[in-house]
C-alpha positions in Angstrom: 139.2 42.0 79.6 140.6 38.6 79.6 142.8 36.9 76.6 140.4 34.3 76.5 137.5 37.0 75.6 139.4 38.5 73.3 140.2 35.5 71.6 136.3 34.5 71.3 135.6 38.0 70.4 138.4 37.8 67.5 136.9 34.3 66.3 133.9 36.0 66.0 135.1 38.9 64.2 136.7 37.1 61.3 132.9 35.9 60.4 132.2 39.6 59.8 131.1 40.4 56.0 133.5 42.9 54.7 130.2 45.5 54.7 129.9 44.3 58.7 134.0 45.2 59.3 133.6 48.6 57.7 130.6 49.4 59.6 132.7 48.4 62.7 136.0 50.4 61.7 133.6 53.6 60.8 131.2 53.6 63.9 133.1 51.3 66.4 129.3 49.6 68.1 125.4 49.6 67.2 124.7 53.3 68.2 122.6 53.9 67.7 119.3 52.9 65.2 120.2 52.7 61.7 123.1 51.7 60.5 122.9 48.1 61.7 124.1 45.2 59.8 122.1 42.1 59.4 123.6 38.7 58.6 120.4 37.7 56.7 118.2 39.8 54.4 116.0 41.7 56.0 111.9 40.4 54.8 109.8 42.2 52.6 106.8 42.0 54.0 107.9 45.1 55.8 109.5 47.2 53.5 112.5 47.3 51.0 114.8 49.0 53.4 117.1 51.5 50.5 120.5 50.7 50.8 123.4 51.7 53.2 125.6 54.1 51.9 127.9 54.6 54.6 130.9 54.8 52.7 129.8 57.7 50.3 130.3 61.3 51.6 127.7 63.6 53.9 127.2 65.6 50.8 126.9 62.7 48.4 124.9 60.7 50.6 122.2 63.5 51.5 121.6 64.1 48.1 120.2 60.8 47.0 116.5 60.7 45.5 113.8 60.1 47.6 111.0 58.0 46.2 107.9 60.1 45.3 105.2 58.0 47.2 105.3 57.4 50.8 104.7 53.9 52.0 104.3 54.9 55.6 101.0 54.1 55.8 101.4 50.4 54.7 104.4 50.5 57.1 102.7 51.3 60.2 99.7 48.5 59.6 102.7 45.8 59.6 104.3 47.3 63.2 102.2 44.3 64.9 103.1 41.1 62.5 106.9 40.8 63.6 107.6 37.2 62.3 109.6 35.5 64.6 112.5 35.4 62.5 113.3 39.2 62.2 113.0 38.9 65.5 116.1 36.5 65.5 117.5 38.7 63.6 117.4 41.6 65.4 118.9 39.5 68.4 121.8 38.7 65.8 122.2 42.1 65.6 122.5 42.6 68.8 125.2 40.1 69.7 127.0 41.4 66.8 127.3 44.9 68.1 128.3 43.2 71.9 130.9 42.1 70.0 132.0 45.2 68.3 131.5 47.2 71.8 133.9 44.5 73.3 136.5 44.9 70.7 136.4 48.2 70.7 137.2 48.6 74.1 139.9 46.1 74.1 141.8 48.0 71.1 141.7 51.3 73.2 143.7 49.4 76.0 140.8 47.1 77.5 138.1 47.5 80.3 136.1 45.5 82.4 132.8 47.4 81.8 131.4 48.1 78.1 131.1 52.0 77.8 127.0 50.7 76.9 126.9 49.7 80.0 127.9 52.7 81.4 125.6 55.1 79.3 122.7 52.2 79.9 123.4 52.9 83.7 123.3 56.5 83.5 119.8 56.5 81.5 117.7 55.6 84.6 118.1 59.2 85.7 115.8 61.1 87.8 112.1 61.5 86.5 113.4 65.0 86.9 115.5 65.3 84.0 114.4 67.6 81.7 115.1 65.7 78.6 112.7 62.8 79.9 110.0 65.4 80.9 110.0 66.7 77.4 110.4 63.5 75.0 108.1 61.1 77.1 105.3 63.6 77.8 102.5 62.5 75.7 100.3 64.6 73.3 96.4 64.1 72.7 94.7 64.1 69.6 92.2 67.2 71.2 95.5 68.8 72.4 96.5 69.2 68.4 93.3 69.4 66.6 93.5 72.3 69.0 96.9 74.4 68.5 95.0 75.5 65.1 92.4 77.3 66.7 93.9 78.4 69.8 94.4 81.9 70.9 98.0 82.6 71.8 98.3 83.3 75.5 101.0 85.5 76.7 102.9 86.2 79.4 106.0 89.5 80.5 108.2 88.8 82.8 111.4 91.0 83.2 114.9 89.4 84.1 117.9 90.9 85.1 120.7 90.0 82.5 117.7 89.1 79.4 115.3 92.2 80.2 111.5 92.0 79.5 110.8 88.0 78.1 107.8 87.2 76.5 106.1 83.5 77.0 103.7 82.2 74.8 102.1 79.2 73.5 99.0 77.7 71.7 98.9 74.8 74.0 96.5 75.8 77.1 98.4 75.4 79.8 101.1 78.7 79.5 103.9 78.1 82.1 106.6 80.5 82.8 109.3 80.4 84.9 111.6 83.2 87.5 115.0 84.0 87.0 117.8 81.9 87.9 119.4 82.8 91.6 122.3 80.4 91.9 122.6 77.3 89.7 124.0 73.7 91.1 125.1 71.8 88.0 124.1 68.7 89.4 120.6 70.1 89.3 120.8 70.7 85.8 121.5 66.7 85.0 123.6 67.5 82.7 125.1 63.9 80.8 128.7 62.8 82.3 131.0 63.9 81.5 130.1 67.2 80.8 129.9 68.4 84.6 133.4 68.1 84.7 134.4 69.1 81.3 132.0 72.7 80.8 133.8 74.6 83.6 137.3 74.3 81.8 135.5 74.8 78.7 134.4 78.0 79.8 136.7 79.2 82.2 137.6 82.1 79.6 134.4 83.8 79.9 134.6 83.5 83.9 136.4 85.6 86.4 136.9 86.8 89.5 135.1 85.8 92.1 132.1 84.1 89.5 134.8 82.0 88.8 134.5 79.2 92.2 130.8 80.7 92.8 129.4 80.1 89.0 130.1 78.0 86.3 127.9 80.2 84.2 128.2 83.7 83.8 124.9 85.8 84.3 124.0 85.9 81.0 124.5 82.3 80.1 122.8 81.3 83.3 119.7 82.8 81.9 119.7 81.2 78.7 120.5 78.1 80.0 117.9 77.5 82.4 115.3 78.4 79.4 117.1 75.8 76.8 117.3 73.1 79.4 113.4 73.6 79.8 113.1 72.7 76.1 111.5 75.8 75.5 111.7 77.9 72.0 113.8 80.7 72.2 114.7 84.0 69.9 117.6 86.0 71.5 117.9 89.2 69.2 121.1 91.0 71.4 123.3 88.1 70.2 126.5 90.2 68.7 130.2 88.8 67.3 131.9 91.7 69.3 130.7 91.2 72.4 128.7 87.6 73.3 128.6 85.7 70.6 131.2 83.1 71.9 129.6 82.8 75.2 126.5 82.2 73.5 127.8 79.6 71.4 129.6 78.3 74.4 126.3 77.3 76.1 124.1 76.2 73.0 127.2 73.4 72.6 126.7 72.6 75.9 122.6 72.1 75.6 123.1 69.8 72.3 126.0 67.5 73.5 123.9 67.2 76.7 120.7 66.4 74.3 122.6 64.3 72.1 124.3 62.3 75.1 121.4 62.1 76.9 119.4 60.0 73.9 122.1 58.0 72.8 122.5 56.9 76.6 118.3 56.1 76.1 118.6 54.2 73.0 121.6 52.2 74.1 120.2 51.7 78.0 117.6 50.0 76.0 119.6 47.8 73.8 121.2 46.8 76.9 117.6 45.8 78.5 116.2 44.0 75.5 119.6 41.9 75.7 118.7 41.1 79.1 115.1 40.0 78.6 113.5 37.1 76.3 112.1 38.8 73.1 108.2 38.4 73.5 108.3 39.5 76.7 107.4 42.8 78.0 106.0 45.9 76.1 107.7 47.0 72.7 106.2 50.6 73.4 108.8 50.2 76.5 111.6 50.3 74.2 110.0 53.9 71.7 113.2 55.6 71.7 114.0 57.2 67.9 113.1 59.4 65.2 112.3 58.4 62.0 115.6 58.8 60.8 119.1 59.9 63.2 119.7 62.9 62.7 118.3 64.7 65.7 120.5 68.6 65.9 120.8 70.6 63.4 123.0 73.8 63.5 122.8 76.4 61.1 126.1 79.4 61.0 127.0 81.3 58.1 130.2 80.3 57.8 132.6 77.7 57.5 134.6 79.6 60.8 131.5 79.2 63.4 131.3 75.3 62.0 134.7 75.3 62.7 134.1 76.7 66.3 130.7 74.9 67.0 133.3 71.4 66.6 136.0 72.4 68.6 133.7 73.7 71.3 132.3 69.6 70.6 135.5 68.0 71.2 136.6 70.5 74.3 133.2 69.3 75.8 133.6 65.3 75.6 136.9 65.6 75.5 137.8 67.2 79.2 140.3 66.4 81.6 140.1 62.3 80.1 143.8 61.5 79.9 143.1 59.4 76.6 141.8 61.9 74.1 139.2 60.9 72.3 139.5 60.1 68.6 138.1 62.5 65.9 138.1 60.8 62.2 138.9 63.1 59.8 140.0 66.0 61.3 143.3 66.7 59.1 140.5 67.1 56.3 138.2 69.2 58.3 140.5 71.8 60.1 142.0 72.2 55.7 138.7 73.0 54.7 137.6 74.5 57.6 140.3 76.4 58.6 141.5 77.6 56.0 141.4 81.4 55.1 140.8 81.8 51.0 140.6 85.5 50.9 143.6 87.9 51.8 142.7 91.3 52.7 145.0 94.2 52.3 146.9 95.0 55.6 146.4 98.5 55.2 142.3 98.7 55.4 140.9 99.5 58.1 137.3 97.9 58.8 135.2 98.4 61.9 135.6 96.1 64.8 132.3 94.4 64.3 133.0 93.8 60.8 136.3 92.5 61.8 134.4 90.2 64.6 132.4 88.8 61.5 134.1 88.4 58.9 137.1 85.9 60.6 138.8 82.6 59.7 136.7 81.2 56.6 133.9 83.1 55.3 132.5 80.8 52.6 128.9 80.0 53.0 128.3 76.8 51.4 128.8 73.8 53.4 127.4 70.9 54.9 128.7 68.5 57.4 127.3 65.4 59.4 128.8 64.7 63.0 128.2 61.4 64.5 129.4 61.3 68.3 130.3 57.7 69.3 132.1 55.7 72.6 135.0 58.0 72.8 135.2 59.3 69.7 133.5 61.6 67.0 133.1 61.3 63.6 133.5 64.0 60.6 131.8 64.1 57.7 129.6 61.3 58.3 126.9 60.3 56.0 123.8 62.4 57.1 121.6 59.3 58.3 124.3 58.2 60.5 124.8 61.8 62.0 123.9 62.6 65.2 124.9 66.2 64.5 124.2 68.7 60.9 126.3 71.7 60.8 125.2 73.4 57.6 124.7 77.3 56.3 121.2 77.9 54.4 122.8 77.1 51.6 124.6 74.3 52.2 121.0 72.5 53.3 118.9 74.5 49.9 121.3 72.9 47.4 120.1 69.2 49.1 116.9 69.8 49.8 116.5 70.9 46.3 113.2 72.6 44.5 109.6 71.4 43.2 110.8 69.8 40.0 114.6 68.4 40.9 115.4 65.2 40.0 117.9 65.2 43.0 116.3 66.6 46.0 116.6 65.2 49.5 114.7 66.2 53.1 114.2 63.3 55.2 116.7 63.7 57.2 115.1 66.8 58.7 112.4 64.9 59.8 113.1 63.7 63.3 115.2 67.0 64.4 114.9 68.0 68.3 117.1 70.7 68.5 117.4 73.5 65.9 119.9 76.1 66.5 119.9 79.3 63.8 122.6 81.5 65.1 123.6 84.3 63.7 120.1 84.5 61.9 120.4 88.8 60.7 123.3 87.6 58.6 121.3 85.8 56.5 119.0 88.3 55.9 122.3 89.6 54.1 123.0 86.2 51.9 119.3 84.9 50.9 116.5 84.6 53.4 114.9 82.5 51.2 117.1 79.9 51.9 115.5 79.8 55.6 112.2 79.6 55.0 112.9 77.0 52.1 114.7 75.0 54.8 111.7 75.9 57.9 109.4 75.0 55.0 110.7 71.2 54.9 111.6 70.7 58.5 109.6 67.6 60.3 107.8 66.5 57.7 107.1 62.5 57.2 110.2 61.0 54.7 109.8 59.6 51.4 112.0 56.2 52.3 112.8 54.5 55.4 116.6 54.8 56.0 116.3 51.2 57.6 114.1 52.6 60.4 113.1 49.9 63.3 109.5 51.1 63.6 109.2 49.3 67.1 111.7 51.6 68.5 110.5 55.0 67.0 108.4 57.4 69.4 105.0 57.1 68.7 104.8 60.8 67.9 107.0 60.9 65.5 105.3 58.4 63.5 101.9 60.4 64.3 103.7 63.3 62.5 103.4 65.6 65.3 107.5 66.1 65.2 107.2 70.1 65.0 105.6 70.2 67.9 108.4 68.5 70.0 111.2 70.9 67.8 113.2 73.2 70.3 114.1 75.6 68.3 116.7 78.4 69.5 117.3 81.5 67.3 120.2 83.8 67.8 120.5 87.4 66.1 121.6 90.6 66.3 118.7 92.6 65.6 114.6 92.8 66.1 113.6 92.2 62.7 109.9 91.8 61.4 111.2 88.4 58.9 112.9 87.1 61.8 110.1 87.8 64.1 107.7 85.9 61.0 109.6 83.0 61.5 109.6 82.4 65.2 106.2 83.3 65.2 104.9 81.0 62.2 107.5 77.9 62.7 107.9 77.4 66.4 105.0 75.5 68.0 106.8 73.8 70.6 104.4 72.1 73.2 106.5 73.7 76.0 106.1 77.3 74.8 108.0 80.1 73.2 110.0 82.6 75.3 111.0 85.7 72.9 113.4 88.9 74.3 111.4 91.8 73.6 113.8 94.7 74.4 112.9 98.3 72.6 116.0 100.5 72.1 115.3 103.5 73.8 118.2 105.5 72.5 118.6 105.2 68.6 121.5 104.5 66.3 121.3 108.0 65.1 122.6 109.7 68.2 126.0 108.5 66.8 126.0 110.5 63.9 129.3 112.9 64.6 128.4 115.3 61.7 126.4 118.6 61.9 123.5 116.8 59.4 119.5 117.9 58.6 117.5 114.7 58.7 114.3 115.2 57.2 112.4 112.0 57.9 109.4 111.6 55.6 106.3 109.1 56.1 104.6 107.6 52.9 101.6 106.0 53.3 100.7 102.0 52.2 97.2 100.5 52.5 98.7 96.9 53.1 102.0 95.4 53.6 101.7 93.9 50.3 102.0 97.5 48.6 104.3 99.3 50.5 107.0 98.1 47.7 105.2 99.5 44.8 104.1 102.5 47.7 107.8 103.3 48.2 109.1 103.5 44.1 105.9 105.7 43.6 106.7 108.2 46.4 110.4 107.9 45.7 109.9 108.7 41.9 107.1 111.0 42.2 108.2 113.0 45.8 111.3 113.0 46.6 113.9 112.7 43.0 112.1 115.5 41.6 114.0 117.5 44.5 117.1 116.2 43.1 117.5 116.4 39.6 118.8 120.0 39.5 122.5 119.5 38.6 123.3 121.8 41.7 121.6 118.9 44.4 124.9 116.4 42.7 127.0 114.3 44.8 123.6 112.3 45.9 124.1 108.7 46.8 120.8 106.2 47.4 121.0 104.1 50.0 118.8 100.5 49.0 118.6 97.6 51.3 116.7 95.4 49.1 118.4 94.1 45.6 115.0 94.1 44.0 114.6 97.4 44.5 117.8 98.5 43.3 117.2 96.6 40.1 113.8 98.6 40.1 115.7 101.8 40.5 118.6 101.3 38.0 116.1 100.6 35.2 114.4 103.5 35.8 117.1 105.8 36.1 118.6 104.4 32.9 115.1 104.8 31.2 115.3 108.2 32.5 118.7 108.8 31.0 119.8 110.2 34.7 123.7 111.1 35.1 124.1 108.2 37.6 126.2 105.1 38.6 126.1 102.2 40.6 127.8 100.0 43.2 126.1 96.7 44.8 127.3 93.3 45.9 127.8 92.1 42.1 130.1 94.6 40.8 133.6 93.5 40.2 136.3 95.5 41.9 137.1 97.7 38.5 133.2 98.5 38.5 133.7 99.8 42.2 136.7 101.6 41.8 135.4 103.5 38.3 131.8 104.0 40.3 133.8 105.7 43.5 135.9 107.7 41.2 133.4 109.0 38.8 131.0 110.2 41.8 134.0 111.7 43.9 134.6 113.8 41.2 131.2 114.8 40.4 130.8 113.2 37.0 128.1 111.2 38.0 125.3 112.8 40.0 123.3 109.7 41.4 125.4 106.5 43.4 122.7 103.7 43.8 124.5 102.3 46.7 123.1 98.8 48.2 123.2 97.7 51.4 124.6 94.0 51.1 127.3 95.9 49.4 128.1 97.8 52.8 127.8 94.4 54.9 130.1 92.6 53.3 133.0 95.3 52.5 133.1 98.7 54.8 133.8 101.0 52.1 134.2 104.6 52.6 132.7 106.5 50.2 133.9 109.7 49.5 131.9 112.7 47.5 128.9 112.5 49.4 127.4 116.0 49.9 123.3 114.3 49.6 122.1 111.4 51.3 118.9 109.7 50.3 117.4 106.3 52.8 115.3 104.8 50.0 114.3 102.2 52.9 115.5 102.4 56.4 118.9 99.8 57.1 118.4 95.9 58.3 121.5 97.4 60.5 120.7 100.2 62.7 124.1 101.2 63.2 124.4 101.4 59.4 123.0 104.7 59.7 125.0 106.2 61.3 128.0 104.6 59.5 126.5 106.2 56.0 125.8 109.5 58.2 129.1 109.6 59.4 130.6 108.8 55.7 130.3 112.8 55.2 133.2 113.5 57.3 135.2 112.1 54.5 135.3 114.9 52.4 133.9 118.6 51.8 134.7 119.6 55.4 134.3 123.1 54.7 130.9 123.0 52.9 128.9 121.3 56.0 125.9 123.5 55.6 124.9 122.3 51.9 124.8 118.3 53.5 120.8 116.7 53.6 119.6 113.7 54.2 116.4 112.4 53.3 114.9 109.4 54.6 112.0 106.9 53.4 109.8 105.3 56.2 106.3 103.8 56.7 103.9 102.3 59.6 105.1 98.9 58.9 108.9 100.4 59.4 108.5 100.7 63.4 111.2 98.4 64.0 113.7 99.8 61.8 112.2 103.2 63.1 112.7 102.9 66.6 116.0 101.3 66.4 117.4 104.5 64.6 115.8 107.4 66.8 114.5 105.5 69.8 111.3 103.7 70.4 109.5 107.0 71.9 110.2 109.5 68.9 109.3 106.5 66.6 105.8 106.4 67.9 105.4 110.0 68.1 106.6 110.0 64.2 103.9 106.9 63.5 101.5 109.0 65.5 101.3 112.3 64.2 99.6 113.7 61.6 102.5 115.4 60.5 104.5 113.2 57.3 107.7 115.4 57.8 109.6 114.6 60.6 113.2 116.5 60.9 116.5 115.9 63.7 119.8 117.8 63.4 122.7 116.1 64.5 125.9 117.5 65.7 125.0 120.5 67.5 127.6 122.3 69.1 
């Protein structure tokens, strides 16, 4: 860029407001929507646009208080009365952020060509390009009057590496697609410059000879062609041991591509209105935004996979550029981030999928906005100027707040495109709650504005018809009837669901190493609703009778749910039993005095919960009875507890039982323990007693 530009450009620059010089220090151009700076006050006759707060933090920022009545209504009736004096002002706006883009570039060394003119250039893509096809495909008002009513239709398909897929979708037209043979990546149209960057990125999961041929391996390849579809998608064979990175690997890949790809719309059409007389043309031309900017969120567990989800950011912009780009604030991220609070003693021994999940940082509260700009990326950015959230369940329920909260906070959630729930059984083991408090509030119409420019935003977004635009891609480690509810109740993409619908033919309870009786007994429940009372009755009435003989001692009660081990320790206290009790709230001397008591056969009961199990690994020794009050979340748990015999009382293996709980509306748990075949036998029969002895010789 020439001295004399630079010199205009710096003349210019020193008329800046001091609010207009932090905006350009923080975000470096106009990119996109909402955080632009006007040098007059913008007119009321459309709204009172709430004030920037760019400088206060993500979490500060998101937690603001709406206002309780919407004004959308009177918002959209003003879309066609544009004085032509905002107008102006927009066109300020826009040689203001020419200016920022120009200094920009001449601080980073200087160039010819405004990186907006490059992303405006590589907008007019192919009509081919997925993300196109999906955001400009319009809706009819018949087409949603009629999702509610609908049938679902439903397609199987098997493919190699995913197994038997199911499509579905309320939309009439049910489209499915054949497994990928070879993929080009310039078929994909994938954003520059992420062709070049995602093979280095994930050259660690290729080898061999897939290495030149492939630069996906065969399971990503599959799960890619059904993300860049925009399809929803629930992948329940996601595990931390053996492809949870690759996994991640590729869902970072979809959303920088998603994220790239709209920024490069929005800012291809700042470049055009620039270029043409306001007045002329179609404003519809220009619909390119959500009500607010957020557009991906990403929820993880724990503060390591937000920690991996931005590296694998950075890897993927980042590439073989000689000039890194810059990432603000990343001493502060990688120190709270990174950072490993808990020290665990070198000498215990933990299984390798426990070791897998519980890496790096485990805390699960946190919340962080990511705003990717012209070479650079931006922690901990305000969450309406993120492009990105990265939050756990309860990082996003302490902002979104409850009915009654002074301080509660949900419109940025209301023009998100991509959501990405990985990792989704773990938080069946924190609070899952949490998720359908946050599902509950996703898409729905803000409160406030956020300094929205109505002409630009998609027309159905402002119809309200957000959800059914939502990709949303769930990642677990298990087939779970709550996870199953929400991918069945919340995702109503237009394009269609595609769920993995493996059954496990071999169950988790052909890994049990001891010689073991397990007696397997059915209770029976009129309704879902009262299988919880169903289960205590039976429990209480059936099977502790069997029990309370001081010779049946050493018994410890396996209880998934918390609820109903608080049910159960009431009752054995009312009771007066001779029992103790370990779950997730017990402090370590609680633990150790609980173990102790019922190795040495002082206590006769150990209510033992599962959440408990998850999040430490203990061996428990003592136990000669085992009880399944319901059957584990974790299938593998079983045999884990099973297994828990070899501990101690080699000698006495024929006095070990084990007793488990189960019911019609257990099939999923069922199956996963003794194989989908028995489990419809057992769900089948008349028989209620069902019994399997392990460790034959």
């Amino acid at each position: 860029m020439g001295k004399r530009g630079s010199r205009s450009q710096s003349q210019l620059l020193n008329t800046l407001t001091k609010k207009q010089k932090k905006h350009l220090r923080d975000f470096g151009e106009e990119h996109p929507f909402y955080d632009r700076v006007s040098r007059k006050e913008a007119k009321p006759q459309i709204c009172q646009l709430s004030e920037s707060s760019d400088s206060s933090d993500s979490e500060s920022e998101s937690e603001s208080e709406p206002e309780q009545v919407s004004g959308y209504h009177k918002l959209l009736a003003t879309l066609k009365n544009v004085s032509d004096e905002e107008e102006e002002d927009e066109e300020e706006e826009e040689e203001d952020s020419i200016v920022d883009d120009a200094e920009m570039n001449d601080e980073d060394g200087g160039s010819d060509v405004s990186v907006e003119e490059e992303m405006a250039a590589e907008s007019t893509e192919s009509p081919e390009n997925p993300f196109l096809q999906h955001v400009n495909k319009e809706l009819k008002e018949k087409e949603i009057q009629a999702v509610a009513t609908n049938p679902q239709t439903t397609h199987e398909l098997k493919w190699p590496i995913l197994g038997q897929l199911v499509f579905s979708s309320k939309f009439q037209k049910l489209e499915t697609c054949k497994p990928p043979k070879d993929i080009d990546l310039k078929s994909l149209h994938l954003q520059k410059p992420l062709e070049s960057t995602w093979t280095k990125t994930n050259s660690q999961f290729l080898s061999g000879p897939q290495k030149s041929s492939s630069p996906f391996t065969p399971l990503q390849k599959e799960l890619f062609l059904i993300m860049n579809s925009y399809r929803d998608l629930f992948y329940p064979k996601r595990t931390a041991l053996k492809n949870g990175e690759e996994i991640r690997h590729v869902y970072c890949l979809h959303v920088i591509n998603h994220i790239l790809k709209a920024n490069a719309q929005v800012l291809g059409n700042n470049s055009r209105r620039r270029s043409q007389k306001f007045g002329v043309g179609d404003d519809d031309d220009f619909r390119d935004q959500g009500l607010t900017r957020p557009k991906v969120l990403i929820v993880v567990p724990f503060r390591e996979a937000a920690l991996r989800v931005v590296q694998l950011f950075i890897s993927l912009l980042e590439g073989d550029s000689k000039k890194k780009i810059i990432v603000s604030n990343k001493k502060r991220f990688q120190g709270e981030y990174g950072s490993d609070p808990e020290e665990r003693p070198p000498n215990l021994k933990r299984p390798e999928d426990y070791e897998a999940v519980f890496v790096g940082n485990i805390d699960d509260h946190f919340r962080i906005g990511v705003a990717i700009l012209q070479r650079s990326i931006r922690l901990y950015a305000p969450f309406y100027s993120s492009d990105i959230l990265i939050a756990s369940p309860l990082g996003l329920r302490t902002i979104i707040g409850g009915e009654g909260e002074k301080k509660r906070d949900f419109d940025f959630l209301s023009s998100i495109e991509l959501l990405i729930i990985d990792q989704a059984d773990i938080y069946l083991m924190q609070n899952w709650e949490h998720v359908l408090h946050l599902m509950n509030h996703m898409n729905l119409l803000p409160l406030d504005s956020h300094g929205v420019d109505f002409s630009r935003v998609r027309m159905w977004s402002l119809n309200n018809w957000s959800k059914y635009y939502r990709q949303t891609l769930l990642f677990g480690a298990l087939q779970d009837a709550q996870i199953n509810s929400v991918f069945n109740k919340y995702c109503v993409n237009m394009q269609g669901q595609v769920a993995v619908r493996n059954v496990p033919m071999t169950g988790s309870i052909s890994h049990v190493l001891v010689q073991l009786p397990h007696v397997f007994q059915r209770m029976e429940a009129e309704n879902l609703a009262s299988v919880i009372d169903a289960r205590f009755n039976f429990f209480v009435n059936k099977i502790l009778p069997q029990y309370r003989d001081a010779v049946m001692s050493h018994t410890l009660i396996y209880i998934p749910s918390y609820f109903d081990f608080v049910r159960l320790r009431n009752y054995f206290k009312k009771e007066e039993l001779n029992f103790t009790h370990i779950c997730e709230y017990t402090q370590k001397s609680g633990v150790s005095r609980a173990r102790h008591f019922f190795l040495q056969g002082e206590k006769q009961f150990l209510l033992f919960t599962e959440r408990f199990h998850f999040y430490k690994r203990y061996t428990i020794k003592g136990i000669r009875n085992l009880i399944f009050y319901e059957l584990p979340t974790y299938p593998h748990f079983y045999s884990e507890i099973c297994n828990m015999l070899r501990a101690t009382n080699r000698g006495e293996e024929a006095t070990w039982t084990c007793t488990v709980l189960y019911s019609k509306y257990d099939a999923q748990r069922l199956a996963a323990v003794v194989g989908v075949e028995r489990a419809a036998q057992m769900l089948q029969s008349k028989k209620n007693v069902h019994l399997f002895i392990t460790g034959e010789k």
